[in-house]
C-alpha positions as CSV (number, residue, x, y, z in Angstrom):
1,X,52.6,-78.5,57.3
2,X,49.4,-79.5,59.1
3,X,49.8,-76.0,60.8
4,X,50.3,-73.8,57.9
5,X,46.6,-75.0,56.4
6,X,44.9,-74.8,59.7
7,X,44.3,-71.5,59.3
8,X,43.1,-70.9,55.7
9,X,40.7,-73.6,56.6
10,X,39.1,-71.6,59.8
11,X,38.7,-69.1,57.3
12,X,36.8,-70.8,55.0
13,X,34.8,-71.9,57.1
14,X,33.9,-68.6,58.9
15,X,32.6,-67.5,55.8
16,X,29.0,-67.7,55.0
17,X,27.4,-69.8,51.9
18,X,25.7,-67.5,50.0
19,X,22.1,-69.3,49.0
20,X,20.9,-69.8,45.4
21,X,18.3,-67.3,44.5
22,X,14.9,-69.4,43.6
23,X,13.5,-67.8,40.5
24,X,9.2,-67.4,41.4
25,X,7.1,-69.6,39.3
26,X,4.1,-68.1,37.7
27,X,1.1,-69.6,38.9
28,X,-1.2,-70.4,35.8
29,X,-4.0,-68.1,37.7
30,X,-1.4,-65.1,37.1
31,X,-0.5,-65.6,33.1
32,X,-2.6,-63.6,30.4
33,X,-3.7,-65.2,27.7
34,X,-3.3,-64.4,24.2
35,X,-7.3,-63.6,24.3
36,X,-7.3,-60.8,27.3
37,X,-3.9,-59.1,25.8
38,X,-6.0,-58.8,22.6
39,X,-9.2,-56.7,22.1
40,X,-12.3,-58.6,22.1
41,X,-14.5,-59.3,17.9
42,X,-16.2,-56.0,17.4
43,X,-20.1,-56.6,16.8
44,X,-21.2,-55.2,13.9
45,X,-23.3,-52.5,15.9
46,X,-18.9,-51.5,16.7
47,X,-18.2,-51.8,13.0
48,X,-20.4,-49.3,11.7
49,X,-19.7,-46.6,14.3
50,X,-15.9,-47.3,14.1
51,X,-16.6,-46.8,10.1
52,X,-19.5,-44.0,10.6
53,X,-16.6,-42.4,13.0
54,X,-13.3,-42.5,10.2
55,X,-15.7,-41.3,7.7
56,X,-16.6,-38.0,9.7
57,X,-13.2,-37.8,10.7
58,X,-11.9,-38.1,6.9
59,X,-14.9,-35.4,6.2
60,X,-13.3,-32.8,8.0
61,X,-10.0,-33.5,6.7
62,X,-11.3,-32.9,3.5
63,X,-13.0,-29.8,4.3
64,X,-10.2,-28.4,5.8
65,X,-8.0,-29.1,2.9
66,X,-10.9,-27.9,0.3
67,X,-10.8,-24.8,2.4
68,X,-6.9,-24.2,2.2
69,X,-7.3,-24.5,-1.0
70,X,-9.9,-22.1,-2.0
71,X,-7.8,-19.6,0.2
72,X,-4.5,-19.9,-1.8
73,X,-6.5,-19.8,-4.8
74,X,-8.1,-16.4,-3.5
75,X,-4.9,-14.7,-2.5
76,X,-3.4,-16.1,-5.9
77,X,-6.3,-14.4,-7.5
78,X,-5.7,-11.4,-5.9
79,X,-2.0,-11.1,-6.1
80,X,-2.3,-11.4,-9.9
81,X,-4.6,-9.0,-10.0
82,X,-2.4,-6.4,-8.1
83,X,0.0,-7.4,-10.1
84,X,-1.6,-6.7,-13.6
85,X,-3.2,-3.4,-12.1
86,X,0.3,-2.2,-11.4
87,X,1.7,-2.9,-14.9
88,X,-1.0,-1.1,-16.5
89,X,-0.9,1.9,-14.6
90,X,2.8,2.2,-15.5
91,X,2.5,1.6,-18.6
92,X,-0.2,4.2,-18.3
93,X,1.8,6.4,-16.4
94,X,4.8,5.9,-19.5
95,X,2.0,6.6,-22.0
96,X,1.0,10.1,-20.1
97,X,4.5,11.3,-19.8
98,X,5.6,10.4,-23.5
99,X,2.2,12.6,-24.5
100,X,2.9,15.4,-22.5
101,X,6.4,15.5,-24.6
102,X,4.9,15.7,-27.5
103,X,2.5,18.6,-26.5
104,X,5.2,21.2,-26.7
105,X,5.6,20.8,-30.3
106,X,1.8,20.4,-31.1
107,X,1.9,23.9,-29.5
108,X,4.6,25.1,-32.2
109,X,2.3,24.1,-34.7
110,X,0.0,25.9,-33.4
111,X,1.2,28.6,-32.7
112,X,3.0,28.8,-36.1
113,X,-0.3,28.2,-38.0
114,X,-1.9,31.0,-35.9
115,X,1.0,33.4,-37.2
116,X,0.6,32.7,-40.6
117,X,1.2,35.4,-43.3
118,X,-1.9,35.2,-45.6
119,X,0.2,35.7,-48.6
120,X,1.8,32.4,-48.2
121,X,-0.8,30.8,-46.6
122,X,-1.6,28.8,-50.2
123,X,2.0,27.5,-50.7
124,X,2.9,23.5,-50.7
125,X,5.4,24.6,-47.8
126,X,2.5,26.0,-45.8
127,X,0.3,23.2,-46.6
128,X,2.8,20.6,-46.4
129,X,3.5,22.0,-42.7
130,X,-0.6,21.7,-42.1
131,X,-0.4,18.2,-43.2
132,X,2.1,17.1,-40.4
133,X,0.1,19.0,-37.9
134,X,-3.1,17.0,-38.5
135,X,-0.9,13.3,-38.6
136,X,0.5,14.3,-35.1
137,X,-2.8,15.4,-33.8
138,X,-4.9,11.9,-35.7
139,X,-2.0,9.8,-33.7
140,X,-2.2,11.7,-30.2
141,X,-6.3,11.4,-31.3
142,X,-6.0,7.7,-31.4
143,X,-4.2,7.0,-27.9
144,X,-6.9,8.8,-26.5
145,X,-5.8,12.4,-26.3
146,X,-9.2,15.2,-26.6
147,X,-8.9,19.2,-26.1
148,X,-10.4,20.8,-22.9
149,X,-13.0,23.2,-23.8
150,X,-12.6,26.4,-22.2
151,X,-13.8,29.7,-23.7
152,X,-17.2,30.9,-22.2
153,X,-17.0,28.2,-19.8
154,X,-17.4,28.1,-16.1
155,X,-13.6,28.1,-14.8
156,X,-12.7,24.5,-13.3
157,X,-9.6,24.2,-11.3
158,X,-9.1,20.4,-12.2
159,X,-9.2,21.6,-15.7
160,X,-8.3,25.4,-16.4
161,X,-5.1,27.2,-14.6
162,X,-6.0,30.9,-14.8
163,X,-3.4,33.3,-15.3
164,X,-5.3,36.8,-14.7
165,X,-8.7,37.8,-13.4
166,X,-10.4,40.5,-13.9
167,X,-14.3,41.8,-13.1
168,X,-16.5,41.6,-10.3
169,X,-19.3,39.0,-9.4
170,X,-19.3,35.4,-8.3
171,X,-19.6,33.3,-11.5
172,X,-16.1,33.1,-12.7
173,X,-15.9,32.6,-16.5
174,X,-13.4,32.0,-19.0
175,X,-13.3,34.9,-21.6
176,X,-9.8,33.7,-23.0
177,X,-7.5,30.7,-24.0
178,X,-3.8,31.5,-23.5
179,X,-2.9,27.4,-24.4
180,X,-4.8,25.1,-25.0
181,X,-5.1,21.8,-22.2
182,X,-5.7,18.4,-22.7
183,X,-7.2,15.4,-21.6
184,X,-6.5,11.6,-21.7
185,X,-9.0,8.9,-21.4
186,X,-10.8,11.2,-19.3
187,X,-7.8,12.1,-16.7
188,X,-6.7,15.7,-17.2
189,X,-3.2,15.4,-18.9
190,X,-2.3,19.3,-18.9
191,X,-4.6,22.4,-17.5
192,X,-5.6,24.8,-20.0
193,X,-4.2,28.6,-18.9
194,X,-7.2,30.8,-19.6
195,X,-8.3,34.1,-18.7
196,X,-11.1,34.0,-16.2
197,X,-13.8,37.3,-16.0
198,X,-15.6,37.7,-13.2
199,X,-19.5,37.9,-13.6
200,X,-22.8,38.3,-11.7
201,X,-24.7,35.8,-13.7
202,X,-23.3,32.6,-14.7
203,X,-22.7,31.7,-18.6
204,X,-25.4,30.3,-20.6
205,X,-25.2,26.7,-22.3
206,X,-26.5,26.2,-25.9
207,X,-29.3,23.9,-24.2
208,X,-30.2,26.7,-22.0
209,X,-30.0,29.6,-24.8
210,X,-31.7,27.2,-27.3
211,X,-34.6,26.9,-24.9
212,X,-35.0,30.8,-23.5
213,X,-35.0,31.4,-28.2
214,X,-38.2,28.9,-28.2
215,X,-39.7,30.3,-25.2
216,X,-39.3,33.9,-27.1
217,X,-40.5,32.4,-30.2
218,X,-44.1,31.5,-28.4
């Protein structure tokens, strides 16, 4: 039985003792102290720059935002604007095209009051058909509607659409009114189609025949 144990005992002793470990001790030279982990008192020299410093800092935060603002508030501005300019020209653009319906028919009149017989140019019928004339013409009046002058005026393509020429020079002049154009709120709304006569000399205005009358007067 001896024999049997020798062995696991040789063993044991073969193997080496492993050592405990010694934890190192600080030395009191190598510990910080809760004064050197922590900054040192500023002076008050350190307060006021620290202070003068946040203050400058917090300045330019507020300019910055002050300035974000002002641009949102800009490109608000101007988007409402658009926006309103948009709206009124189509409701401008509606009003022009609901006028330009009702030309057609203020051309009928016209036309029909041009033709008159004389015999029954007296009768309530006659006269009743002049009165709606002048109501359609006072309510296109009031949205802004005004003829184009044309006869014996110089011929403007933005305002006259000639239909024949005749006559030789270089003043072209309107001798003739085939239908009569219109304008609205100072945009032309329809051309007027005229006549147009060539002529060596331009036409005359009233201010300029007025004058040339006084002149032979002297």
């Amino acid at each position: 039985m001896d024999e049997r144990h020798e062995p696991m005992e040789q063993a044991q002793a073969s193997e080496p003792v492993a050592e405990a470990v010694a934890e190192p001790v600080p030395v009191a030279s190598e510990v910080a102290t809760p004064e050197e982990v922590q900054p040192p008192p500023l002076g008050p020299a350190d307060e006021v720059e620290a202070l003068r410093q946040e203050i400058e800092h917090l300045k330019q935060l507020s300019e910055e935002y002050l300035d974000q603002a002002r641009r949102a508030r800009a490109e608000f501005l101007n988007y409402k604007r658009r926006v309103e300019q948009e709206l009124e020209e189509f409701k401008h653009l509606a009003h022009m095209e609901l006028i330009a319906k009702l030309l057609p028919v203020l051309d009928d009149f016209h036309l029909a009051i041009a033709h008159l017989p004389p015999d029954v140019a007296d009768s309530p019928w006659v006269q009743g058909l002049l009165l709606i004339e002048r109501k359609l013409w006072s309510v296109l009046e009031a949205e802004g509607v005004q003829p184009i002058e044309a006869v014996s005026k110089p011929f403007s393509p933005e305002e006259h659409e000639a239909v024949a020429v005749s006559g030789e020079g270089p003043h072209h002049v309107v001798v003739e009114e085939i239908r009569r154009g219109y304008r609205l709120r100072g945009r032309v709304l329809r051309p007027a189609l005229v006549r147009v006569e060539r002529r060596a000399s331009p036409p005359e205005t009233p201010g300029e025949t007025m004058t040339d009358g006084k002149r032979g007067e002297e």
